[in-house]
C-alpha positions as CSV (number, residue, x, y, z in Angstrom):
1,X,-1.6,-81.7,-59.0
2,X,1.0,-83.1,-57.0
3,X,5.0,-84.9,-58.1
4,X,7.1,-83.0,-59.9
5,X,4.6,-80.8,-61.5
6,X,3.4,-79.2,-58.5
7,X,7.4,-78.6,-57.9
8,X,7.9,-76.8,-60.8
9,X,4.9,-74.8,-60.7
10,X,5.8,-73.9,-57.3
11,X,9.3,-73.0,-58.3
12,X,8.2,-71.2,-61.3
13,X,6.0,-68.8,-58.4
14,X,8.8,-68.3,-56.3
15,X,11.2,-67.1,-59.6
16,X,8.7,-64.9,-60.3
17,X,8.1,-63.3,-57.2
18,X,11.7,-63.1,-55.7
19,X,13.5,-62.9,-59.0
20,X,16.5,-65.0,-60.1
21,X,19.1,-62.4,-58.3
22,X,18.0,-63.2,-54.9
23,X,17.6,-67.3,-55.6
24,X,21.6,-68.0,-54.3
25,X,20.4,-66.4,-50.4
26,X,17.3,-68.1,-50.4
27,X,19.3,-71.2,-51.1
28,X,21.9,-70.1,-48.4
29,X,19.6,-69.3,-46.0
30,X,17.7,-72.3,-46.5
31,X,21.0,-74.8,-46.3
32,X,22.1,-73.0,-43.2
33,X,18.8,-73.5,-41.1
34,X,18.5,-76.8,-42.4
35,X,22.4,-77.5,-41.2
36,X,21.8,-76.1,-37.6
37,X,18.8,-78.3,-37.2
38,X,20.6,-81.1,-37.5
39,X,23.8,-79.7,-35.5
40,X,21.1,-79.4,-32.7
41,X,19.3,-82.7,-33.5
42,X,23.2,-84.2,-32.9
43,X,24.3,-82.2,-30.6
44,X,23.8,-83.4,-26.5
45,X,22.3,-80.4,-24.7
46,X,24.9,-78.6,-22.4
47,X,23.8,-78.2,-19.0
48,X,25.8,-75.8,-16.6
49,X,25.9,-77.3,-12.9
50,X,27.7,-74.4,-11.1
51,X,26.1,-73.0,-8.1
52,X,25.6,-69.4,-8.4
53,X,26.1,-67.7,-5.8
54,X,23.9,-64.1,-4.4
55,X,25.3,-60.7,-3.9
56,X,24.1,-58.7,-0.7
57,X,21.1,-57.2,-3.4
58,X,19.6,-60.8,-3.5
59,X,20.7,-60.9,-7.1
60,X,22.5,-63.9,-9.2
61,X,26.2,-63.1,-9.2
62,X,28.8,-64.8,-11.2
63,X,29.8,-68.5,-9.8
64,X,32.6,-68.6,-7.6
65,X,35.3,-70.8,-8.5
């Protein structure tokens, strides 16, 4: 069972148990992950070189500018 057969069987499963009302937010959900993946996949990674600088507690304060 594989192609398009398995496909619609598999839909047919997933109408059943989430029902046709909640289909659009599955399909919204679905589109949005998939379009952050790829904004991510795109996307160079940001990296924040500022020295931070300690407070008197030994703790991370803000960066001076």
């Amino acid at each position: 069972m594989g192609g398009i057969t398995g496909l619609l069987i598999l839909i047919i499963i997933v109408l059943i148990f989430t029902g046709t009302h909640k289909l659009p937010k599955i399909g919204e959900g679905l589109g949005r992950t998939i379009r952050n993946f790829k904004r991510s996949l795109s996307e160079p990674d940001e990296v924040d070189i500022t020295p931070r600088t300690q407070d008197k507690n030994g703790k991370d304060g803000p960066p001076k500018p």
